[in-house]
C-alpha positions as CSV (number, residue, x, y, z in Angstrom):
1,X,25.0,34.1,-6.6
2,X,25.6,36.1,-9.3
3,X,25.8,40.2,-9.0
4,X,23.8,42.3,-11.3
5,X,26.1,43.9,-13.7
6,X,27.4,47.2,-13.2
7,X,30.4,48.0,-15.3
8,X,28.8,47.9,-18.4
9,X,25.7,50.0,-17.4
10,X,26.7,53.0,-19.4
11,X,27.6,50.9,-22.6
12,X,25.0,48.3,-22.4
13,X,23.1,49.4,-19.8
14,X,19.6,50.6,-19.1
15,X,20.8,54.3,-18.8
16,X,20.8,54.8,-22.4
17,X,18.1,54.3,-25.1
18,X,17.8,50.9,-26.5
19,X,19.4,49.8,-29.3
20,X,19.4,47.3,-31.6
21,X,22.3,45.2,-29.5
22,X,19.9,45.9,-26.7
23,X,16.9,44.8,-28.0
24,X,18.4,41.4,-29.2
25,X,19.7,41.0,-25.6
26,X,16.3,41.4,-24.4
27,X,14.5,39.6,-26.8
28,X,16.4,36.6,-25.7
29,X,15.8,37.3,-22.4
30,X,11.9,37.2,-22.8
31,X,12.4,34.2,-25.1
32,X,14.5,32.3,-22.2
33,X,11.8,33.4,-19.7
34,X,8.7,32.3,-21.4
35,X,10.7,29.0,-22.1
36,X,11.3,28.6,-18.3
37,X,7.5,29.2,-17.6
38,X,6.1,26.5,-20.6
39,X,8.6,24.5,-20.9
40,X,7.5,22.2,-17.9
41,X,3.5,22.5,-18.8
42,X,4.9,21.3,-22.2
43,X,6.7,18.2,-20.8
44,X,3.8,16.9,-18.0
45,X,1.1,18.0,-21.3
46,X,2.7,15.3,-23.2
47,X,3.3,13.2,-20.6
48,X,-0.3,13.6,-19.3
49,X,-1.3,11.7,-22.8
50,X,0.3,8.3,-21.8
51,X,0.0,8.4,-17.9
52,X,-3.0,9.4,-15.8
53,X,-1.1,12.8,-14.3
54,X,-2.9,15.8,-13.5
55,X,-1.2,19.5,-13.4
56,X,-2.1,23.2,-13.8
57,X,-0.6,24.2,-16.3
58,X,1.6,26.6,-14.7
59,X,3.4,25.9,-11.2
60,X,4.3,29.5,-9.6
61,X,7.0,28.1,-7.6
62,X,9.2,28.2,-10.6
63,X,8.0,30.9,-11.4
64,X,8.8,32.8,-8.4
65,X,12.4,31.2,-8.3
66,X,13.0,32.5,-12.1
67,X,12.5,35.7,-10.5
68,X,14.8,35.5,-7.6
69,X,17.4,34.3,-9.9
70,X,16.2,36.9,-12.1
71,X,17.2,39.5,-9.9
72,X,20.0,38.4,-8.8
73,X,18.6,37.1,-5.3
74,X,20.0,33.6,-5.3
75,X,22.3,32.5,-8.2
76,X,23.6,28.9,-10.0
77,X,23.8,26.5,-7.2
78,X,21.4,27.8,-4.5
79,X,18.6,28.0,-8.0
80,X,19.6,24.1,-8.3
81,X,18.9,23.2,-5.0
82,X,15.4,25.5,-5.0
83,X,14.5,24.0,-8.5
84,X,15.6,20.4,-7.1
85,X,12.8,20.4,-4.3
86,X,10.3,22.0,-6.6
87,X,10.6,19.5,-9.0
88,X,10.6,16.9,-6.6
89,X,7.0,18.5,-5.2
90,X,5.7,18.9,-8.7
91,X,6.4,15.0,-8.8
92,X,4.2,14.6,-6.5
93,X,1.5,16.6,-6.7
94,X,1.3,15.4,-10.4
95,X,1.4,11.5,-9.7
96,X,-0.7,11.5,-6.2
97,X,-4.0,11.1,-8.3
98,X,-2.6,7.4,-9.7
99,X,-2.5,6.2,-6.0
100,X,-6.0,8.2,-5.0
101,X,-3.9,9.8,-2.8
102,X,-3.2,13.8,-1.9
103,X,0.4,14.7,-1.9
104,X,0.2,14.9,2.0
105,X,-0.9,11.2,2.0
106,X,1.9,10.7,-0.5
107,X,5.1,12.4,1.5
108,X,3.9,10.3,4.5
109,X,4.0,7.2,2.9
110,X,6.7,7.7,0.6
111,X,9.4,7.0,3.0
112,X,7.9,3.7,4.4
113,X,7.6,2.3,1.0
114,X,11.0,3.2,-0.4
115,X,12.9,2.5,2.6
116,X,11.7,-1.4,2.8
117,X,12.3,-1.9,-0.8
118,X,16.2,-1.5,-1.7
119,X,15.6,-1.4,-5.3
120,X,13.1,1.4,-5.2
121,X,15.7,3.6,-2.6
122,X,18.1,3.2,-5.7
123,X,16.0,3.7,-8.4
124,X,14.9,6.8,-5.9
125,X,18.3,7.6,-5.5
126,X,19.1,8.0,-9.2
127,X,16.0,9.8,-9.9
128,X,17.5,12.4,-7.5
129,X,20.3,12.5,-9.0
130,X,19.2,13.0,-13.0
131,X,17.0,16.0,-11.1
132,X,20.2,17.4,-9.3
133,X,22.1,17.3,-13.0
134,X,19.2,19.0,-15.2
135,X,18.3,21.8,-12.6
136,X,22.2,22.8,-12.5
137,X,22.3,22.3,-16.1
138,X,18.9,24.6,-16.7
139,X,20.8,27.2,-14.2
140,X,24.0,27.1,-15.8
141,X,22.8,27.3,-19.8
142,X,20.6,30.4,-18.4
143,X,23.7,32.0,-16.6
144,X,25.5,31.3,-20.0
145,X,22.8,32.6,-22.7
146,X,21.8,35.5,-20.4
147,X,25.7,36.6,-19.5
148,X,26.1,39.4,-17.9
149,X,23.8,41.9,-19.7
150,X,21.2,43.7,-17.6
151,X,18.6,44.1,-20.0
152,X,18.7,40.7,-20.8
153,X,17.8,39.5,-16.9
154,X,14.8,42.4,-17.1
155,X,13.4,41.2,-19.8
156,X,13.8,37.5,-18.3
157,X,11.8,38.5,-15.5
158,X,9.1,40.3,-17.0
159,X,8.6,37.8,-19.2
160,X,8.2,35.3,-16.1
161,X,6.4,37.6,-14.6
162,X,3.8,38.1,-17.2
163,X,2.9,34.7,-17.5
164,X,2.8,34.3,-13.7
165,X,0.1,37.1,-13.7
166,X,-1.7,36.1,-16.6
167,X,-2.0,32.8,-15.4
168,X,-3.3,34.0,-12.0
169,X,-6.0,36.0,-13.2
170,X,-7.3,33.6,-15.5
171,X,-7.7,31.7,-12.6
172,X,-9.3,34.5,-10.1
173,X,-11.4,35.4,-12.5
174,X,-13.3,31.6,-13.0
175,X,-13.1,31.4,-9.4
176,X,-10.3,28.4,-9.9
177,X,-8.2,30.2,-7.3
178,X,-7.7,28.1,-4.0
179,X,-5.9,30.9,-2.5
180,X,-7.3,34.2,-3.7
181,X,-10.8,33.7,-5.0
182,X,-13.0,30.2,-4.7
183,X,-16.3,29.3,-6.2
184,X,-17.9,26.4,-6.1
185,X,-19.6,27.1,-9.7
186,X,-16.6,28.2,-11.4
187,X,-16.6,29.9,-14.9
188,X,-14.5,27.0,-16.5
189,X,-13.1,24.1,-14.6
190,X,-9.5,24.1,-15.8
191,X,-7.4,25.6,-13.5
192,X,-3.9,27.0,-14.8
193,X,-1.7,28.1,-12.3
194,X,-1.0,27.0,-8.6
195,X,1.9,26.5,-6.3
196,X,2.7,22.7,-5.2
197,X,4.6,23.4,-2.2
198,X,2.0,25.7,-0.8
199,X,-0.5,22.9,-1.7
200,X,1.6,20.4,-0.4
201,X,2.3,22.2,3.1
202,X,-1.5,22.6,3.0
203,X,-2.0,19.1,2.8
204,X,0.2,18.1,5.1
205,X,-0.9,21.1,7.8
206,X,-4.4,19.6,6.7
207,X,-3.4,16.1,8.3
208,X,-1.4,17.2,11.0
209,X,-4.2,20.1,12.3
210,X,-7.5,18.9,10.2
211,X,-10.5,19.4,12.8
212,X,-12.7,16.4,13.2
213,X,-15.2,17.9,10.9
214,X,-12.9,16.9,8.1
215,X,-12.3,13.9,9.3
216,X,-16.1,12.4,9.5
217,X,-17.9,14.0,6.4
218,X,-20.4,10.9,5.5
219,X,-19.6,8.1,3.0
220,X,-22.7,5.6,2.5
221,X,-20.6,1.5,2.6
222,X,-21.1,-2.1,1.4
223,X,-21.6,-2.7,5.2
224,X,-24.1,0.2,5.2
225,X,-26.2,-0.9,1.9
226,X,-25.8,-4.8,3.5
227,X,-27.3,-3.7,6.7
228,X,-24.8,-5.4,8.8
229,X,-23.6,-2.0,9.9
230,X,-26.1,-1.9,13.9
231,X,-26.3,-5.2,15.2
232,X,-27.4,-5.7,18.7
233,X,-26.7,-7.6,21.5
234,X,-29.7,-10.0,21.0
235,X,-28.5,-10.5,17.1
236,X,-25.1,-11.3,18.1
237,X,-26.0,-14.8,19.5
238,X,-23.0,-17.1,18.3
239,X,-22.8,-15.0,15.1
240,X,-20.2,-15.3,12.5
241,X,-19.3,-11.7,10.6
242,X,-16.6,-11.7,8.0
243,X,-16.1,-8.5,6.2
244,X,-13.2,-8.7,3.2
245,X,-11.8,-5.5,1.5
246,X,-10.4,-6.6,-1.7
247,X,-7.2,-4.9,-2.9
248,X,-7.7,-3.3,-6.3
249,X,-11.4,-4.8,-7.1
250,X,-12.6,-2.3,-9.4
251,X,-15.3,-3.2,-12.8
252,X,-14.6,-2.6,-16.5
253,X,-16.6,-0.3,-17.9
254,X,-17.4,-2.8,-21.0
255,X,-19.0,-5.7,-18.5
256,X,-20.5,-3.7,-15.2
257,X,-22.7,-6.9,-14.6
258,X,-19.9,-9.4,-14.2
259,X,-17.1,-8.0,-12.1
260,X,-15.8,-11.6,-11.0
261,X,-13.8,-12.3,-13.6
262,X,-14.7,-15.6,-14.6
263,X,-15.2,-16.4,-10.9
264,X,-18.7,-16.5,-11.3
265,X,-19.0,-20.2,-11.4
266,X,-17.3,-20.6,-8.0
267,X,-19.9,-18.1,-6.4
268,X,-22.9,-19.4,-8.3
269,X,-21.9,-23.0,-6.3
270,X,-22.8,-21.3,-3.0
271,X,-26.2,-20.6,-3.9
272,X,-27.4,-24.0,-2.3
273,X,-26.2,-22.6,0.7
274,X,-25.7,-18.9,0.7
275,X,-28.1,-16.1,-0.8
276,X,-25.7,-13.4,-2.4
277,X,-26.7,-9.8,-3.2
278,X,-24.5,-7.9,-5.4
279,X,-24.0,-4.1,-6.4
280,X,-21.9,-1.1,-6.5
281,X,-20.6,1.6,-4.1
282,X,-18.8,5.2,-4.7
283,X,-15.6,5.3,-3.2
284,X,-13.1,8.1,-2.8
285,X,-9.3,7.8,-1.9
286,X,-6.6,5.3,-1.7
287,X,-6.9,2.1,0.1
288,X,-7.1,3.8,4.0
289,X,-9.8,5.9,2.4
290,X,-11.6,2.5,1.6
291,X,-11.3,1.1,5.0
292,X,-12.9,3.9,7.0
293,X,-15.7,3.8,4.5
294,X,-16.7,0.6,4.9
295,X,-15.5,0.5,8.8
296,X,-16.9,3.7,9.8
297,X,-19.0,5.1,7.2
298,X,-16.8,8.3,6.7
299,X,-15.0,9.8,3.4
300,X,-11.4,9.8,4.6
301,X,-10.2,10.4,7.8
302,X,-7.2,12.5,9.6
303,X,-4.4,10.2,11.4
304,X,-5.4,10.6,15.1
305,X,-8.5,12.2,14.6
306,X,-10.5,9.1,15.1
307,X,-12.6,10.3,18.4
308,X,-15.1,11.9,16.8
309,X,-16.5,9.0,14.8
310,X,-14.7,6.4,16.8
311,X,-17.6,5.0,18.8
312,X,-19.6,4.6,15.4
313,X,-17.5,2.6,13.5
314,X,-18.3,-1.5,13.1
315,X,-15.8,-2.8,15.2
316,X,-16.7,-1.0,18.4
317,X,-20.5,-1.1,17.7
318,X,-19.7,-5.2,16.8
319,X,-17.2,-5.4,20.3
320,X,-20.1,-3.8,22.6
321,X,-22.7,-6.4,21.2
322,X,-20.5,-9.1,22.0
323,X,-18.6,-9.7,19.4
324,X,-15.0,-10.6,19.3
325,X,-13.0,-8.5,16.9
326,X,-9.9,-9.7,14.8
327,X,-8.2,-7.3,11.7
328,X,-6.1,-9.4,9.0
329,X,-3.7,-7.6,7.0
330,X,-0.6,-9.6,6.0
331,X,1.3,-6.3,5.2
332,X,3.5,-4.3,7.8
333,X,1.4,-2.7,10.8
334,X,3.4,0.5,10.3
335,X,1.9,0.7,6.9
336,X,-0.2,3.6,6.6
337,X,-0.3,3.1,10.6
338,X,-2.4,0.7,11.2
339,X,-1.1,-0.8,14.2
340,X,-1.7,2.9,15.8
341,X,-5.6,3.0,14.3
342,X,-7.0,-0.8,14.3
343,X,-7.0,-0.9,17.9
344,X,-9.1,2.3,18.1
345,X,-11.6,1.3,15.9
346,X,-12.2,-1.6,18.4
347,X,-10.5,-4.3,17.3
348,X,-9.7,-6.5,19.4
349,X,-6.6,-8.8,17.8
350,X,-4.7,-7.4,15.0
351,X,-3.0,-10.2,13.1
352,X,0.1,-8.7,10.7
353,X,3.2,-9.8,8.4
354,X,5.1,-10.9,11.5
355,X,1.9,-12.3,13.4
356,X,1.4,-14.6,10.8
357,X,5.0,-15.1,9.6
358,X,5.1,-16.6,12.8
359,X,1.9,-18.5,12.4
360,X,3.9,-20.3,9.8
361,X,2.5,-18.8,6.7
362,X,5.7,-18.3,4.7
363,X,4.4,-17.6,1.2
364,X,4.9,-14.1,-0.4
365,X,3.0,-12.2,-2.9
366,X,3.7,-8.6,-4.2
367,X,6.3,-6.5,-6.0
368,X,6.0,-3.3,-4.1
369,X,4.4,-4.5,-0.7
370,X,5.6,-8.4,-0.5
371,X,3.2,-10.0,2.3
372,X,2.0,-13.5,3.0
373,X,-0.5,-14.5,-0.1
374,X,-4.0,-14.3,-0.4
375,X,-4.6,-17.7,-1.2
376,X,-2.6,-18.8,2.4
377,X,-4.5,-16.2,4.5
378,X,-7.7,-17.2,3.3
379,X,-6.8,-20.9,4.4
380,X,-5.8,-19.4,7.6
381,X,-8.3,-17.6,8.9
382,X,-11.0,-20.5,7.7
383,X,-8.8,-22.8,10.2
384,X,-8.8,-19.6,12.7
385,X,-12.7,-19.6,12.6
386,X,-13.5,-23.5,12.4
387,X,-11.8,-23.6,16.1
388,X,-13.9,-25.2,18.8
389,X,-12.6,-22.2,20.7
390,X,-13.7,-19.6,18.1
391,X,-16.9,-21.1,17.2
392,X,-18.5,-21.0,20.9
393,X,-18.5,-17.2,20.6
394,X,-20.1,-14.0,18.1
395,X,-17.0,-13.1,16.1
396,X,-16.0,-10.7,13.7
397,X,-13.3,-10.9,11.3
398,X,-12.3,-8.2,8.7
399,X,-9.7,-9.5,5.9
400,X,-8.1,-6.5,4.4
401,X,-6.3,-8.7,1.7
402,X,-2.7,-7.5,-0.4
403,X,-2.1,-10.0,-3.3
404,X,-4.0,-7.8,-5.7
405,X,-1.7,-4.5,-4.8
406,X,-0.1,-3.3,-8.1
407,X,2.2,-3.8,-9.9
408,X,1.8,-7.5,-10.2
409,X,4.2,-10.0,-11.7
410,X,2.3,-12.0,-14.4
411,X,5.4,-14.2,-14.3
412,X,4.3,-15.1,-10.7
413,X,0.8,-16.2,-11.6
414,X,-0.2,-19.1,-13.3
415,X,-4.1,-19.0,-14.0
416,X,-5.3,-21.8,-16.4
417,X,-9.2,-21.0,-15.6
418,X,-8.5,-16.8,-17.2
419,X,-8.1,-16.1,-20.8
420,X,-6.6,-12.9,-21.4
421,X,-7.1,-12.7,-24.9
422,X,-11.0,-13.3,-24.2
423,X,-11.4,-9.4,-23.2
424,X,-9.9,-6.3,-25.0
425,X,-9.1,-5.0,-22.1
426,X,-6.9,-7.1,-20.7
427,X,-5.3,-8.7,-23.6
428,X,-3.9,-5.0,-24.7
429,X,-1.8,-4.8,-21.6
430,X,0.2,-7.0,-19.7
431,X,-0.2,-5.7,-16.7
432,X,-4.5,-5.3,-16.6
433,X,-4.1,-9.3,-17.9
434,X,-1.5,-9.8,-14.4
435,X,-4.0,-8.0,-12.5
436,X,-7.5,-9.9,-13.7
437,X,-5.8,-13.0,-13.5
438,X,-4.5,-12.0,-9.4
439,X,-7.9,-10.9,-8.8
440,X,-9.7,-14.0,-9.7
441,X,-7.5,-16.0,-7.7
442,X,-8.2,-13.7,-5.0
443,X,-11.6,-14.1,-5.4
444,X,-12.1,-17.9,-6.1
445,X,-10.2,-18.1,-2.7
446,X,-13.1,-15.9,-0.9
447,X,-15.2,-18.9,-2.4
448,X,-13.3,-21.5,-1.2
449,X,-13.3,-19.8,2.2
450,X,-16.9,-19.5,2.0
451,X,-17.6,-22.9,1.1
452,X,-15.5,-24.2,4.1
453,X,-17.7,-21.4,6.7
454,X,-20.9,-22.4,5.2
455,X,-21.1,-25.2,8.5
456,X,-21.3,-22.0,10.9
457,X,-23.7,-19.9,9.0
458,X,-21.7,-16.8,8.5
459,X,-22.5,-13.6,6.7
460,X,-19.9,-12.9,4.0
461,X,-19.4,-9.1,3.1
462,X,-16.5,-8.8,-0.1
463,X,-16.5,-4.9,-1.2
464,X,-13.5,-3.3,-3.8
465,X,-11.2,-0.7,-1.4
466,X,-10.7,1.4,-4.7
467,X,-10.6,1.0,-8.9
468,X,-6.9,-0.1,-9.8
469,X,-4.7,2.8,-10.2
470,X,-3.1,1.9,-13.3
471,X,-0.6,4.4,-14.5
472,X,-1.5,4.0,-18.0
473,X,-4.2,6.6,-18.9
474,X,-5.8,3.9,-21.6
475,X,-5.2,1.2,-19.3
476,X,-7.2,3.2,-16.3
477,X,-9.6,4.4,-18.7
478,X,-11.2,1.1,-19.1
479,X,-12.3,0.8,-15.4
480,X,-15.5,2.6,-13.8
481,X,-13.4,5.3,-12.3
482,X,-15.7,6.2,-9.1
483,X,-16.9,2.7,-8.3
484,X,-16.5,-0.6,-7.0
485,X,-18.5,-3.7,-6.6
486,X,-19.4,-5.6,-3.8
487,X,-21.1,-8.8,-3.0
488,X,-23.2,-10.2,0.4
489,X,-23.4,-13.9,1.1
490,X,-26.0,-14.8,3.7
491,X,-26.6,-18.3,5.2
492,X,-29.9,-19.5,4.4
């Protein structure tokens, strides 16, 4: 911590009229303090050009730690630390909108996901570090430029200060203010200046308190618009209901109408015995978010705050006509908790990584969340249903498949039937040209599993969980961006 200096008051000091040494000392002080302030709205403005980020422009809790520093409150190494976690936050509030996410969703998560891949807990652990290094560095070239002149820390924060306020009101006065003045018609939509923590401690008192009101606010579904959503008893007869949320399954902007990625053919086969119906619903949110919309018809729910929507959703509604109710995820249960949430939905069975790991399915697909292929579940669960066992009995089965999670490795998908170069959009990027190609696969193996069911008479529901989050803001761009299709297949 460093003191505020004393000994040279009377030479340098504030007790005598500025002069020209003075005045340089505090010019640099301003200059260093309005520095602090922009400096980071410069960096995430540049980097906002290349990768779908979104910031105020100005992020008080820096702000408000210039100023303790300022003043002599908390000095080189405690500032670090401080500037180490806001960072960290700003990280995340920044990046949550690539996932769909809200940084509470992110924090949650974030452990799960680092701590079962080694390689991201040491590219984490590096990350930390390089922040560690620069927020001593910024501490200890401001200790040095600064010295030990008073007026120089003043001006330093005044100048932080300033653009703190001005910031502020710009805000209060559109009505961009979440914590001191809110309108739903603001005067401009940019907002410049907000606090992460607070929003983050928010977000996370949000999903830790959130009432059930928050929790259930409407969100019309494929299974809504397919009218599958309120069968009875009497319907349920020996009934067959498959309902698959496709991983990333969003639409380019430049082909709305043909979303299957030249998988058309293999659906366009099942007209003989299917009658398909194909469209588009809104969606909101990351992947859970996309669950409970087409499971329960609501926008994005709180963990544990299922009760007051629970008895709607499609599984219990399916379970009390008869049904019998099986989940598919070939991912972790402890993902996003769904070994806590399926079960109160009304499923039944919940068939996992290590369910089906066991079941003998031993391939693997995915760089970030490795799980049993899409192809090999797909097989599965068209053996699962053919049983003599299964097929005496109403049965619904929701497929909540992985393969397409991104990133994925081009260099693990060989595609003959997809031509990159025949679209812009995916012949610019390697990774949009990885993801098509994973998609169709995905989706020719729905086909194949539909083909196969067609002897049972099911009704085939395939709906998109969420657009791909690409990073890439040119890449994303070239996706409908509030969106995704679906597709109905009903025995004739």
């Amino acid at each position: 911590m460093h003191q505020s200096p004393t000994v040279d008051d009377t030479a340098d000091g504030l007790n005598r009229p500025l002069d020209r040494k003075n005045l340089a000392v505090a010019l640099r002080g301003t200059i260093c303090g309005v520095g602090f302030a922009l400096l980071p709205t410069a960096l995430f403005g540049i980097a906002s050009s290349y990768v779908y980020i979104s910031r105020p422009s100005i992020n008080l809790d820096y702000l408000l730690l210039a100023v303790l520093f300022g003043v002599g409150v908390v000095g080189v190494r405690w500032s670090s630390v401080a500037l180490t976690l806001a960072i960290l936050v700003d990280l995340v509030v920044a990046t949550s909108p690539i996932y769909f996410m809200d940084p509470g969703e992110i924090l949650h998560e974030a452990p799960i996901v680092i701590g079962s891949r080694p390689v991201l807990a040491i590219a984490a652990l590096a990350g930390l570090l390089a922040i560690v290094a620069a927020s001593y560095g910024t501490f200890a070239a401001l200790r040095s430029i600064l010295g030990e002149r008073r007026p120089a820390y003043v001006a330093f924060v005044v100048a932080v200060a300033t653009v703190a306020s001005l910031a502020t009101l710009l805000d209060v006065v559109a009505g961009n203010s979440l914590t001191l003045r809110y309108s739903a018609k603001p005067l401009w939509r940019a907002n410049f200046a907000t606090s992460g923590a607070l929003g983050v401690l928010l977000g996370r008192l949000h999903i830790a308190y959130g009432t059930p009101t928050d929790a259930s606010s409407a969100m019309t579904s494929a299974v809504q618009l397919a009218g599958i959503a309120n069968l009875t008893a009497a319907q349920a007869d020996k009934r067959t209901l498959v309902v698959i949320l496709v991983e990333s399954w969003g639409a380019l902007k430049s082909s709305p109408d043909a979303p299957l990625f030249e998988a058309q053919q293999a659906f366009q086969d099942l007209d003989s015995v299917y009658s398909r119906t194909s469209g588009y619903v809104r969606f909101r949110g990351s992947t859970v978010a996309g669950e409970f919309r087409e499971l329960c018809g609501v926008l994005r729910p709180l963990p544990r705050k299922y009760e007051s929507f629970a008895a709607t959703c499609l599984p219990v509604v399916l379970r009390t006509a008869g049904f019998e109710t099986i989940a598919v995820h070939a991912y972790h249960a402890g993902m996003f908790d769904r070994a806590q949430w399926y079960p109160k939905l009304g499923f039944r069975q919940a068939f996992f990584l290590p369910q089906l790991d066991s079941a003998g399915l031993r391939s693997r697909c995915g760089m970030m969340h490795s799980g049993v292929c899409d192809d090999e579940v797909a097989e599965w669960i068209g053996t699962k249903l053919l049983a003599p066992r299964q097929r005496s009995q109403s049965l619904f089965v929701y497929w909540m498949t992985l393969s397409g999670h991104l990133p994925v490795s081009q260099q693990a998908i060989s595609d003959a039937g997809f031509d990159c170069q025949s679209r812009v959009e995916t012949s610019r990027y390697r990774s949009t040209c990885a993801w098509a190609m994973r998609t169709r696969q995905t989706l020719l193996n729905i086909a194949r599993l539909s083909r196969r069911l067609a002897p049972i008479r099911p009704t085939v529901l395939l709906v998109g969980d969420h657009a791909p989050p690409f990073a890439l803001r040119s890449a994303r761009n070239a996706f409908i961006p509030d969106s995704v299709p679906f597709m109905l297949l009903k025995s004739r």
